[in-house]
C-alpha positions in Angstrom: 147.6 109.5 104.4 149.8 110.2 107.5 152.9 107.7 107.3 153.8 105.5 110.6 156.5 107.7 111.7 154.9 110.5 111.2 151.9 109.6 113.4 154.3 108.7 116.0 156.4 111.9 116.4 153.1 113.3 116.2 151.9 112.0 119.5 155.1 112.0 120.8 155.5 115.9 120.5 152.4 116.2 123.2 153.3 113.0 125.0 156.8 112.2 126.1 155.8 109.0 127.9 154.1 107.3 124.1 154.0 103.5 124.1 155.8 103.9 121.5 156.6 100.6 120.6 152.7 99.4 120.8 151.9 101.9 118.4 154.2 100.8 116.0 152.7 97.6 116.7 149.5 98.7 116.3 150.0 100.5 112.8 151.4 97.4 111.3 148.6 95.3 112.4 145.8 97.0 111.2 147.4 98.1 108.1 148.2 93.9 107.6 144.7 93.1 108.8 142.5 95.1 106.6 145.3 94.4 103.9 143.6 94.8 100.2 140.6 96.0 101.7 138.7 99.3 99.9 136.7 102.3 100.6 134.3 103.3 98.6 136.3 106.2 97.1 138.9 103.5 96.1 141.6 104.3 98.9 142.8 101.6 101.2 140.4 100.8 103.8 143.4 101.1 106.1 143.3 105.0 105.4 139.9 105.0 107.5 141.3 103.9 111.0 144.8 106.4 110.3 142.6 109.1 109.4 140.7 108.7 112.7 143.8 108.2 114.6 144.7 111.7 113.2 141.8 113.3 114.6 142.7 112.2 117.8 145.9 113.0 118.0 144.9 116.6 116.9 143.4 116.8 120.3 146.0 115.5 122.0 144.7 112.5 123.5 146.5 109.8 125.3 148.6 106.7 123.0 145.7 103.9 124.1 143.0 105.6 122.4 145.3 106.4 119.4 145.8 102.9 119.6 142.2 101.9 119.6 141.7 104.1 116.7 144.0 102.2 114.7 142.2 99.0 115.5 139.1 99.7 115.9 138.0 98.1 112.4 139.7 95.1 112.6 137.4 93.0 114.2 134.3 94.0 112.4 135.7 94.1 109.2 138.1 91.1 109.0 139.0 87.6 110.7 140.7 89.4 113.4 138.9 88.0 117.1 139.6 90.2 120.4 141.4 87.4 121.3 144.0 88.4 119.0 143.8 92.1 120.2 143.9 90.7 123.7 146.8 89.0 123.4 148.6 91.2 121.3 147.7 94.8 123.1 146.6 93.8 126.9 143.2 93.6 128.4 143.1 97.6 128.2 142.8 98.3 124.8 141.0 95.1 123.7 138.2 96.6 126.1 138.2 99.7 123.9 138.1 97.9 120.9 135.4 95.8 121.8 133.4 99.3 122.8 133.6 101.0 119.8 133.1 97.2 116.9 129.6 97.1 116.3 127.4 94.0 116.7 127.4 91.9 113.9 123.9 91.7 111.9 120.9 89.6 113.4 119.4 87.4 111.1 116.2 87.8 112.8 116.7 91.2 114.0 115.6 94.6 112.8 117.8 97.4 110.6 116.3 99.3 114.0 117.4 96.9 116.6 120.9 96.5 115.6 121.3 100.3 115.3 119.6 100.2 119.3 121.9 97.2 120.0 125.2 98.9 118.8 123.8 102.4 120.5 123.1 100.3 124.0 126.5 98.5 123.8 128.9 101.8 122.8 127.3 103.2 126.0 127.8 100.1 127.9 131.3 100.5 127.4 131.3 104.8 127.9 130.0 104.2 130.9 133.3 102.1 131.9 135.3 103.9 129.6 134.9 107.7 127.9 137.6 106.8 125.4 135.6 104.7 123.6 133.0 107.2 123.0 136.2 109.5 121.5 137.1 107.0 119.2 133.7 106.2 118.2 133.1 110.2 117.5 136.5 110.5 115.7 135.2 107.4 113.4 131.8 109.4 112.7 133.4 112.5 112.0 136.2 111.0 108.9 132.8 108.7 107.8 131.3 112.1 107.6 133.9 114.2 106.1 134.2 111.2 103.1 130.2 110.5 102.5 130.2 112.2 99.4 132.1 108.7 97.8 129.1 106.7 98.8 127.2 106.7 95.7 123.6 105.3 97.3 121.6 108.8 97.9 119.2 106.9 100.6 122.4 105.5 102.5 123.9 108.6 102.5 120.7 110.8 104.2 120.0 107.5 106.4 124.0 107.4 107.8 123.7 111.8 108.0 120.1 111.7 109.9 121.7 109.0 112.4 124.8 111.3 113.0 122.5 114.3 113.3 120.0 112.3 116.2 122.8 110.4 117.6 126.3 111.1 117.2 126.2 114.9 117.0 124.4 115.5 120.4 126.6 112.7 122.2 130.0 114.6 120.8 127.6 118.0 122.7 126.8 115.8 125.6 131.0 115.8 125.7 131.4 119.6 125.3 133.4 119.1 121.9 131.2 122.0 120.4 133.8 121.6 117.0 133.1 118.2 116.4 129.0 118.9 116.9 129.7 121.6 115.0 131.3 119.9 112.5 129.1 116.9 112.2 125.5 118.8 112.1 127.3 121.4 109.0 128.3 117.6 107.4 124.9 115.9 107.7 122.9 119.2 106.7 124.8 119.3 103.5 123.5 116.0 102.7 120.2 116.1 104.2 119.3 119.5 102.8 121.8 120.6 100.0 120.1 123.2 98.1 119.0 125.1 101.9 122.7 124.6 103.1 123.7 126.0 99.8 121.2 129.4 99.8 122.7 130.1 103.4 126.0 129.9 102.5 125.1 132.5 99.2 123.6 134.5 102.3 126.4 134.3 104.5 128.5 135.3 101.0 126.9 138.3 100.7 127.2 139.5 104.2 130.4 139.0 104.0 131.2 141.7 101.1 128.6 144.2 102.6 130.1 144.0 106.3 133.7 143.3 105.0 134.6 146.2 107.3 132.0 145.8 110.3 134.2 142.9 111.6 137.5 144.4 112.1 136.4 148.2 113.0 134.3 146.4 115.9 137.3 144.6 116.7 139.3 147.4 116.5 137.0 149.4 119.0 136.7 146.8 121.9 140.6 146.6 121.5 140.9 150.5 122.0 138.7 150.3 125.0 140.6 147.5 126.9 143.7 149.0 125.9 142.9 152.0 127.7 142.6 150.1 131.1 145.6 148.1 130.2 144.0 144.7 129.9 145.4 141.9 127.7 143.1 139.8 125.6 142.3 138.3 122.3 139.1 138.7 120.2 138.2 137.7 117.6 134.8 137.6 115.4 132.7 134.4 114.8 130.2 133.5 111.8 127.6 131.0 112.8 127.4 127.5 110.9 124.6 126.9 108.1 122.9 124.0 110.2 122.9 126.3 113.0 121.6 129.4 111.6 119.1 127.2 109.8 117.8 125.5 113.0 117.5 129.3 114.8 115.4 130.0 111.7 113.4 127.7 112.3 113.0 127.5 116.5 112.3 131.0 116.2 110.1 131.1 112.5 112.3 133.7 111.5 113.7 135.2 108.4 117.4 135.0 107.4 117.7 138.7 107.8 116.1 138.6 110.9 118.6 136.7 112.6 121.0 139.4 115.1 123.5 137.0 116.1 124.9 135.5 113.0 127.9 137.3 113.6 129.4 137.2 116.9 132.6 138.4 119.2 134.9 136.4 121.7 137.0 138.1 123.8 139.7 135.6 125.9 141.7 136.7 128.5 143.7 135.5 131.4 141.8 134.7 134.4 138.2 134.7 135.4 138.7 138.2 137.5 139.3 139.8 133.7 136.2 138.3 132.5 134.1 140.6 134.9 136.1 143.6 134.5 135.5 143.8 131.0 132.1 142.5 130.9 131.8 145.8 133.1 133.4 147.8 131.0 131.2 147.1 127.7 128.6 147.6 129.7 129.4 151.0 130.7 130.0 152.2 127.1 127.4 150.3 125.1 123.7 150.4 125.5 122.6 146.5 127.0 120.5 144.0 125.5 117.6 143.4 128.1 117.1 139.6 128.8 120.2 139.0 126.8 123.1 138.7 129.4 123.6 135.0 130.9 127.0 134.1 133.8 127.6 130.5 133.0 131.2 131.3 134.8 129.1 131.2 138.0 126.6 128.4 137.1 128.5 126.3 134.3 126.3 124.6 131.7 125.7 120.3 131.9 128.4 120.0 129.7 131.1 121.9 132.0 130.7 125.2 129.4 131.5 128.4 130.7 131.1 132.0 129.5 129.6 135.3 130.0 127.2 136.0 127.4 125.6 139.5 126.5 124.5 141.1 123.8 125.2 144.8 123.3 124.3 147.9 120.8 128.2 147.9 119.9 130.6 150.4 118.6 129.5 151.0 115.4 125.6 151.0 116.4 124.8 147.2 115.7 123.5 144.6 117.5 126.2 142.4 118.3 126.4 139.3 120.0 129.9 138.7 122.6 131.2 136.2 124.9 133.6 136.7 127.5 135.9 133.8 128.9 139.5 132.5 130.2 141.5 131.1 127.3 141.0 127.7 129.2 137.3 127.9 129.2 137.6 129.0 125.3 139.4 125.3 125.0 137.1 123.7 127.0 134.1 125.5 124.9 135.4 124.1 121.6 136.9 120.6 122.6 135.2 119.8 125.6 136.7 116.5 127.3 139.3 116.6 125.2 140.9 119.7 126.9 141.7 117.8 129.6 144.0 115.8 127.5 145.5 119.7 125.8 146.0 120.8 129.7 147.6 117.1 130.8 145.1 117.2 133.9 144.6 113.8 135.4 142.0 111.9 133.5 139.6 109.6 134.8 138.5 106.4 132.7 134.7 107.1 134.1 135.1 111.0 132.8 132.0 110.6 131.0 130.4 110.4 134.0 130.7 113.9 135.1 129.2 115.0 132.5 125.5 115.6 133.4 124.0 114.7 129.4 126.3 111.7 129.3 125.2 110.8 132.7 121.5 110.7 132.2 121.9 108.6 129.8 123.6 106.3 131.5 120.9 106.9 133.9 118.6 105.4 131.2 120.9 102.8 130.3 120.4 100.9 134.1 116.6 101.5 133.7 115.8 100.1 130.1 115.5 96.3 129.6 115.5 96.2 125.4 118.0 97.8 123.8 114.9 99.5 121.3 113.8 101.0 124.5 117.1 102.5 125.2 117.8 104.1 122.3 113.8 105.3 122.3 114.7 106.8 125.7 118.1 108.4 125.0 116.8 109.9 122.4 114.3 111.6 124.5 117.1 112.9 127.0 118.7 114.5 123.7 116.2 116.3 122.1 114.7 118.8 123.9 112.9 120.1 120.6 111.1 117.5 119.9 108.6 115.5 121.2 108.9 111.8 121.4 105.9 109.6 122.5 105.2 105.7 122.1 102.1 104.1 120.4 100.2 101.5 122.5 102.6 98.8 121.2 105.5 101.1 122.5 107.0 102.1 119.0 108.4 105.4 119.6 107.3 107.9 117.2 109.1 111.6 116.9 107.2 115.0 116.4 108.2 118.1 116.5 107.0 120.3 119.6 103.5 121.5 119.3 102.4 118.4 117.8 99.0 117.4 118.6 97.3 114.1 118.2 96.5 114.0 114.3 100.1 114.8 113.4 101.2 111.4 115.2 98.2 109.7 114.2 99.0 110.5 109.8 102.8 109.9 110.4 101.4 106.2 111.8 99.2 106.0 109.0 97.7 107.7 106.3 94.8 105.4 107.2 95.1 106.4 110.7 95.1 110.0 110.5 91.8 109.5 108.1 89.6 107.8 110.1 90.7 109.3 113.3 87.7 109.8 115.8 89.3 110.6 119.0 92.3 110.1 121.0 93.5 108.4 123.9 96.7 110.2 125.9 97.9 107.8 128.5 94.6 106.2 128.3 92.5 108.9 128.7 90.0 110.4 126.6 91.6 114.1 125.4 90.4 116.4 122.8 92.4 116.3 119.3 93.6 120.0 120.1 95.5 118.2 122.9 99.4 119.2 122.6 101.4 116.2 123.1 104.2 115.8 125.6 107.6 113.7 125.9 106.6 109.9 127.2 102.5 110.2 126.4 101.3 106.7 125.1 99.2 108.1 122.1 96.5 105.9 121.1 94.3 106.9 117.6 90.4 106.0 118.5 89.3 105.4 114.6 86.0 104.6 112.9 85.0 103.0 109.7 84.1 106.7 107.5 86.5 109.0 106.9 86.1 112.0 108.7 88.4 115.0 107.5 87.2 118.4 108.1 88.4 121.8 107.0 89.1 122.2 110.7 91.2 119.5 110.8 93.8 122.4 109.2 93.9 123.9 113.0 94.7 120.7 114.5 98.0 119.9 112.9 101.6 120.9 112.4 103.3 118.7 110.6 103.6 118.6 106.9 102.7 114.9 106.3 99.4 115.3 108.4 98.8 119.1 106.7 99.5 117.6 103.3 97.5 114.7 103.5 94.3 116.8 105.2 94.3 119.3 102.0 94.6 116.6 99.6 91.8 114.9 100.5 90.2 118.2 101.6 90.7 119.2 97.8 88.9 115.7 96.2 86.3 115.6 98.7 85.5 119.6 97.9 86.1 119.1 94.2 83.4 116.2 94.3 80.9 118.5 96.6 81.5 121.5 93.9 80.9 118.9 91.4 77.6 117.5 93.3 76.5 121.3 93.9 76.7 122.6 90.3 74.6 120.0 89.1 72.2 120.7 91.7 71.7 124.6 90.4 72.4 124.0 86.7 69.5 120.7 87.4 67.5 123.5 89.5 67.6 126.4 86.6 66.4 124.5 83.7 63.6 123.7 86.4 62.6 127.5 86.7 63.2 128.1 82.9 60.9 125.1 82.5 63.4 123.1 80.3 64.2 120.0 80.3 67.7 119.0 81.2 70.0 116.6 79.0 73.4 116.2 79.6 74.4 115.2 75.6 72.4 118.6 75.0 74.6 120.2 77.4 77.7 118.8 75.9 77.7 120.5 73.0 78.2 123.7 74.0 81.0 122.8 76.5 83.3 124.0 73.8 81.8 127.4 74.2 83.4 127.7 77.6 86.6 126.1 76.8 85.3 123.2 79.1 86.5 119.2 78.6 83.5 117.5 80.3 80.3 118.4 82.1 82.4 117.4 84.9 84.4 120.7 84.7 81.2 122.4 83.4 79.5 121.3 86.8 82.7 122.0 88.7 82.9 125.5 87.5 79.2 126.5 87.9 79.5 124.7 92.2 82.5 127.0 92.4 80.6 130.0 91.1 83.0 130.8 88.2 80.3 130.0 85.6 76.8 131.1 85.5 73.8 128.7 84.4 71.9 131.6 82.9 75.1 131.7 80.0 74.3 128.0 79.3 71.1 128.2 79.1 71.2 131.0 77.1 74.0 129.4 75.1 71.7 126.4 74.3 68.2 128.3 73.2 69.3 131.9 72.5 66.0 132.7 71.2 64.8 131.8 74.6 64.4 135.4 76.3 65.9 135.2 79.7 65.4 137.0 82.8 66.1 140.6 82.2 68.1 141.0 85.4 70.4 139.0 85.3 73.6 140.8 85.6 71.6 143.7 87.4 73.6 144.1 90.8 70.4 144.4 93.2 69.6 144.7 96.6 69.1 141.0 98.7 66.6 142.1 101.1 64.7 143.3 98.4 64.7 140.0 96.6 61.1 138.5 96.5 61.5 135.2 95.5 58.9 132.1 95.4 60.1 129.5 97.7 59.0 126.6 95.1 60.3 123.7 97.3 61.0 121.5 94.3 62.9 124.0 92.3 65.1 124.8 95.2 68.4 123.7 96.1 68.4 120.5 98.7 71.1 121.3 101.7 71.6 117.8 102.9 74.6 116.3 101.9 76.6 119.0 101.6 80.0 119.0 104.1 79.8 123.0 105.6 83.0 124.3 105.0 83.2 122.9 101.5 80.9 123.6 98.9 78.2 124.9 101.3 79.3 127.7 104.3 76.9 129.0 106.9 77.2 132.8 107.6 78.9 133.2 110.8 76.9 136.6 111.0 73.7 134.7 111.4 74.0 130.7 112.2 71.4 129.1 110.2 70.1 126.2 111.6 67.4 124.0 110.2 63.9 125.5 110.2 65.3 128.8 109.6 64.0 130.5 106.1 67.2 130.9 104.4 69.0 132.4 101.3 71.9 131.6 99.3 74.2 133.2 97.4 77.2 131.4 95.1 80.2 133.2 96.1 83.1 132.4 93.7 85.6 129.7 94.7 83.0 129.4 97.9 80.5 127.7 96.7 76.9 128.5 98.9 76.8 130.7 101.6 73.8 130.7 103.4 72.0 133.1 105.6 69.1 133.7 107.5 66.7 135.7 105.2 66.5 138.7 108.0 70.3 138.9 108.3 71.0 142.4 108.7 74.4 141.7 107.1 73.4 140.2 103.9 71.0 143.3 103.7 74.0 145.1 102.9 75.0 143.0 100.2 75.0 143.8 96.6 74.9 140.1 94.3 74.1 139.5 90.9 70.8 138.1 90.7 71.9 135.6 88.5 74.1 134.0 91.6 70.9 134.0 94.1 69.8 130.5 94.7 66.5 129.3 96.4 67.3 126.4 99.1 65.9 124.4 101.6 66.5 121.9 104.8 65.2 118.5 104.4 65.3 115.6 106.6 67.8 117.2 109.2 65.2 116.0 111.9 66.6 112.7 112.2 70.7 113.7 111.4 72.8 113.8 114.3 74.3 116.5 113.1 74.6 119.4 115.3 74.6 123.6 114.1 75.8 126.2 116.0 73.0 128.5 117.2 74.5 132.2 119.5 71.9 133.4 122.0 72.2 136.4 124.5 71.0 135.6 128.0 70.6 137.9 131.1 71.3 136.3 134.2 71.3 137.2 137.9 73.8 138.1 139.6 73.6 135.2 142.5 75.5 132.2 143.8 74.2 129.4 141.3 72.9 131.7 138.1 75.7 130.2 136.1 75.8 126.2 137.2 71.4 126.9 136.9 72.1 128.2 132.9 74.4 125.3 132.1 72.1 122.2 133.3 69.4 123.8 131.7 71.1 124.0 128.4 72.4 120.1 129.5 69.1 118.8 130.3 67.5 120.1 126.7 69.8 118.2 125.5 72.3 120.5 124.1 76.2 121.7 124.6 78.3 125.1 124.8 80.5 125.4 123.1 81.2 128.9 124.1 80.6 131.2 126.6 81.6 135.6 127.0 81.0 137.8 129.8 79.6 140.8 128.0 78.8 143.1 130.9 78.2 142.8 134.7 76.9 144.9 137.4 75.8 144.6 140.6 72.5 143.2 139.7 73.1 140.9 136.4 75.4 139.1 134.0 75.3 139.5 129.9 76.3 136.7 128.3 76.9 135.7 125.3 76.4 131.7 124.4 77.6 129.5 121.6 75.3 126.4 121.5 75.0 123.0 120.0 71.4 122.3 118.6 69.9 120.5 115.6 67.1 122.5 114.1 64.7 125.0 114.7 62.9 123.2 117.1 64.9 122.3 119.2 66.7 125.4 119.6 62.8 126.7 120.5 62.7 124.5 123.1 66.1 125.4 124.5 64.7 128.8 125.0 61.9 128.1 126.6 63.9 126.2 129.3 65.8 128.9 129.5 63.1 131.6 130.1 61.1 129.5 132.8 64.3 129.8 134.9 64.3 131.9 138.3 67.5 132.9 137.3 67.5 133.9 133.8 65.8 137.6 133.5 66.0 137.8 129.4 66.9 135.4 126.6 67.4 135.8 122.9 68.9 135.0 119.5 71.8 136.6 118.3 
C-alpha cells in the first residue's frame, strides 16, 4: 500500500504545481472516514481508493482527480455527505466526487435500474467533466485486478460481464487501449477460465517454437532502416487471450489459423518517417492485399493513429506491423490520458471530442428513462451485436445474425415453442428474417407447439438451438416409439398372429431391451427387425424365406392389403417418417417404404427411378398408405416442369394460375431459354393427388404454357 508521502512525491515528480497541501488533506480524510472498514480480502478498505489513486498517477494525471480518487468512496460507503467534501475540498472536486458515488439502492427499483441510473448519472457528469470517467475507470480496473477475494462465483461473472459491456468499451471510447485491454483479459478470466487458460497453454507453446522468430524479424527490419540511416524502435507484440478469443470467434476460426497473433511496432520521430519506412517494407517484402489501412491521414473515433500493413516478412511469415510517431504510440495505449504525459492544455469537456464518448452523450439528451439510456448506449457500443426491444421495450441482446426464434427462446422457452410468426416493427416478416439494431420484435404464438426439424436453419444461438433439439429429440423418440408399434402391430398382422404385449415381454431380454418401450423404439428407428421377434417368440413358426435376402425394390410385388399396411397420418416428416426428395410423394400417390436405420420411413413413389436402384433387405420393406389427408391442411411439396412462352406476361399468367388453384411456389429455376420459350422448373404447395391434378390442368389450358409435367 503506497504511504502518503510517497504518493505525493509521486505526483509531484510530473507536477511541480501539486496542491500539495489538499492532497495531504485528502489522504487523511478518506483513510479517517472509511476508518476500520474491510475489503473482502481482509485489507483496509482505505487500500481501495490509494490503489486507484496509484493508477492515476501512473498516467500522470492532474492533483484534482488524484484527489477524487482518494475520496471517491467516502460518500457511498460511510456518513460522509458532499457537504462535507464541499466544504472541505471546493465546489471542484465535490463535483467529481459526486460523478463517480453511485446512487444509493431503490427500494422499489430494479438490480437493472440502479445499474441504468448510476450508468446515466456517471455520464451526466463526463459530459461536464472527463475526469470523472478516469476515476471511475481507475476504480473498475483495481475492483478487477482484486475479484478473485470475492468468494460469490455469480457476483463475480455478474461485476466481470458489466465491465466487459460497459466499462471496457467506455475506457476504448477514451483511446486507453491498456486499460480495455486490461479489463476485457480480467473479466475473461472470470467469465471463461478454462478457454482463457487453453489460450494461454497455446500462446506457451508458440512461444518455445518461435523463441527465435521474434528477434531475427526484429533484427532484419533494424538492418534495413539502418541502412538508410533512420532511427526507430520496434518491438514485437503478442495479442491478449480475450482478444485472440473474440478474433476466433468473429471470424469462426481455428487458433492456428489466426496470422496476426504476433505482431511488430515500429516508432519513430515524426510522421514524415512513418511513410518512408512504410515505403521501404514495401519495397522488400511481398504486400498483403486488402491488408494496408492510413489512420495517420484519417485518424480513428477515438483519436488512434497508425499505419497498418501486413507483410510476407523477413523470414517468410506473415507478419502483422504498425508504423507510428512515439506520440501517437502514447496516445494508442493511453489515449486521453496522454494529454496529461505531454502536459497539453486539457479541457474539462475533453470527453467531448471524442466521437464514441460523444454519441453517447448524444443518446444521453435524447433518452427520458435512465433504462432506455443504458439500452441505447449499449447499442452505440457494440457493433457485434444486435440489440432489439420487445413490444414492452425490454431490450434484449443477440448476437449478429440472429433471427427471430433466437430472440423469441431467449424471451421464453414458452415463446420460442409456440412461436407462429413474427412481427418486425410491426410488420409481418418471415422467421428467416435477420434482425437489425432498434427492430421491435414481437413473437406471434399459438396454443400447439410447433417445432420442426427446420427450425435448426432458423437459429443461431445456443439457447434457441438447444432447446429445438431437445424437444426435437422427445418429440422424435415418441414418433419412433408410435412408428415401431405400428410395424411390429402390422407384422403379426401378415404372419397372422395375434399381438400381446406380456407375450412380447418375455423375450425383451433376448435383445438386451428394458421395456417394450425400447423394444418399440428400436424397431421405429430401424435398428431391430420384427421378423427376429417373431421368430424369437414361435421359432417353429417358418418365416419368410427372404428375409435377409438383399433384393431388388422395383422388383418387389407386394399386396397392398390396406389393413395390414402402415397408416401415414400422424407422423411429423422429418422425424420418424421422411419423404424422398427424389420423388415428392404426395397423397394419392402409390407409395413404398423402406426403414432406414436411425431414419425411420422413407417413402417414395413406387416408380421412383432412384429407389429402383436400391438394394434393401426385404425384411425392412413396409406396405403404407395415406388416409384422411383430404381434409388436413397440411400442405406437400409436389416439382413440376413447365414450358412457357417466351412473351411479355408468360410468367405473371403461370403464377395466378398456380394462385387461383389454390396453391403456392415455393420455388422457381430457369432451366433453359431461347428465343421462343422458357424451362422452368417449379416447387409447389398442394395437398394430395387431386389437387395437384387439377393444378395441371389449369396449367395446360393456358395460352401461354406449351408443356407441363411432373418431376
Amino acid at each position: 500500500m503506497l504511504r502518503q508521502v510517497e504518493l505525493v512525491e509521486k505526483v509531484k515528480s510530473y507536477d511541480p504545481y501539486v496542491e500539495e497541501e489538499l492532497l495531504n488533506k485528502a489522504y487523511v480524510y478518506s483513510m479517517k472516514a472509511h476508518g476500520s472498514q474491510k475489503r473482502a480480502s481482509g485489507a483496509p478498505y482505505f487500500s481501495h481508493p490509494l490503489e486507484v489513486a496509484g493508477i492515476l498517477a501512473d498516467y500522470k494525471f492532474d492533483s484534482k482527480t488524484i484527489i477524487t480518487a482518494l475520496l471517491h468512496d467516502v460518500v457511498e460507503d460511510t456518513n460522509t455527505d458532499l457537504k462535507d467534501i464541499k466544504v472541505n475540498f471546493g465546489n471542484e472536486i465535490s463535483h467529481l466526487v459526486d460523478g463517480v458515488t453511485k446512487l444509493s439502492k431503490f427500494e422499489d427499483r430494479s438490480a437493472k435500474f440502479n445499474q441504468a441510473e448510476n450508468f446515466r448519472k456517471l455520464l451526466l457528469a463526463t459530459s461536464k467533466d472527463i475526469r470523472v470517467l478516469l476515476v471511475k475507470l481507475a476504480d473498475r480496473l483495481h475492483n478487477m485486478r482484486t475479484i478473485s477475494h470475492i468468494k460469490n462465483i455469480e457476483k463475480r461473472k455478474k461485476i466481470s460481464y458489466e465491465t466487459l459491456e460497459i466499462y471496457a468499451p467506455l475506457a476504448e471510447r477514451l483511446g486507453m487501449q491498456e486499460v480495455r485491454s486490461e479489463l476485457d483479459d480480467l473479466s475473461f478470466a472470470v467469465i471463461e477460465p478454462e478457454i482463457r487458460d487453453s489460450i494461454l497453454q497455446r500462446l506457451q507453446l508458440l512461444r518455445q517454437q518461435d523463441e527465435n522468430v521474434l528477434q531475427q524479424t526484429i533484427k532484419k527490419i533494424e538492418e534495413l532502416l539502418d541502412k538508410k540511416k533512420i532511427d526507430a524502435k520496434i518491438f514485437g507484440r503478442e495479442k491478449k487471450p480475450y482478444s485472440i478469443w473474440k478474433k476466433m470467434k468473429v471470424k469462426s476460426v481455428n487458433f492456428s489459423q489466426l496470422s496476426d497473433i504476433m505482431g511488430f511496432t515500429i516508432l519513430l520521430e515524426n510522421i514524415d518517417d512513418c511513410y518512408n519506412v512504410l515505403g521501404l517494407l514495401h519495397q522488400k517484402y511481398s504486400y498483403v492485399p486488402g491488408r494496408f489501412k492510413d489512420y495517420i491521414s484519417t485518424p480513428k473515433p477515438n483519436g488512434y493513429q497508425s499505419l497498418h500493413t501486413t507483410l510476407i516478412g523477413p523470414i517468410n511469415r506473415r507478419i502483422e506491423i504498425q508504423v507510428r510517431t512515439f506520440k501517437m504510440n502514447d496516445q494508442a495505449d493511453l489515449g486521453v490520458a496522454a494529454h496529461w504525459i505531454y502536459k497539453e492544455k486539457i479541457d474539462k469537456n475533453e470527453g467531448k471530442q471524442y466521437k464514441g464518448i460523444r454519441q453517447i452523450l448524444d443518446i444521453l439528451d435524447q433518452s427520458k428513462e435512465p433504462e432506455e439510456f443504458l439500452e441505447h448506449t449499449k447499442l452505440q457500443m457494440y457493433a457485434h451485436q444486435v440489440f432489439v426491444f420487445t413490444p414492452s421495450g425490454d431490450l434484449i441482446s443477440l448476437p449478429k445474425g440472429a433471427m427471430p426464434l433466437d430472440f423469441a427462446f431467449l424471451v421464453h422457452t414458452d415463446i420460442g415453442s409456440n412461436c407462429i410468426g413474427v412481427k418486425v416493427n410491426n410488420s409481418i416478416k418471415p422467421l428467416y428474417t435477420k434482425l437489425k439494431n432498434g427492430d421491435q420484435v414481437e413473437i406471434l404464438t399459438g396454443k400447439e407447439n410447433v417445432i420442426s426439424p427446420k427450425w435448426l436453419e432458423l437459429s443461431i444461438t445456443g439457447k434457441a438451438r438447444a432447446c429445438i433439439k431437445r424437444y426435437l429429440h422427445i418429440k422424435e423418440d415418441d414418433e419412433f416409439k408410435k412408428l415401431g408399434k405400428e410395424i411390429i402391430l402390422n407384422q403379426f398382422k401378415i404372419q397372422k398372429i395375434r399381438f400381446s404385449e406380456e407375450s412380447v415381454k418375455t423375450v425383451l431380454g433376448n435383445f438386451k431391451l428394458k421395456n417394450s418401450d425400447e423394444l418399440f423404439l428400436k424397431i421405429g428407428k430401424g435398428e431391430l427387425i420384427p421378423s427376429k421377434i417373431i421368430f424369437s417368440l414361435f421359432p417353429e413358426k417358418s418365416l419368410i424365406e427372404s428375409n435377409d435376402k438383399i433384393i431388388l425394390l422395383n422388383e418387389v410385388k407386394q399386396k397392398r392389403q390396406e389393413n395390414k399396411s402402415i397408416l401415414l397420418e400422424g407422423l411429423t416428416p422429418g422425424m420418424s417418417v421422411h419423404y424422398a426428395s427424389c420423388c415428392n410423394p404426395i397423397p394419392g400417390d402409390s407409395v413404398m417404404a423402406y426403414i432406414s436405420e436411425g431414419k425411420g420411413l422413407v417413402i417414395h413413389v413406387d416408380t421412383c427411378e432412384e429407389i429402383k436402384k436400391l438394394k434393401i433387405s426385404n425384411s425392412k420393406i413396409i406396405n403404407v398408405r395415406w388416409e384422411n389427408f383430404k381434409h388436413k391442411k397440411k400442405n406437400f411439396v409436389a416439382k413440376i416442369n413447365v414450358i412457357i412462352k417466351n412473351k411479355i406476361g408468360s410468367l405473371g399468367s403461370l403464377s395466378s394460375i398456380i394462385g387461383r388453384s389454390m396453391s403456392n411456389i415455393r420455388n422457381l429455376k430457369i432451366t433453359d431459354r431461347n428465343k421462343d420459350f422458357f424451362k422452368i422448373d417449379v416447387e409447389i404447395d398442394v395437398k394430395d393427388l387431386d389437387h395437384f391434378n387439377k393444378v395441371l390442368v389449369s396449367l395446360r389450358t393456358s395460352e401461354f404454357v406449351e408443356n407441363v409435367s411432373r418431376l
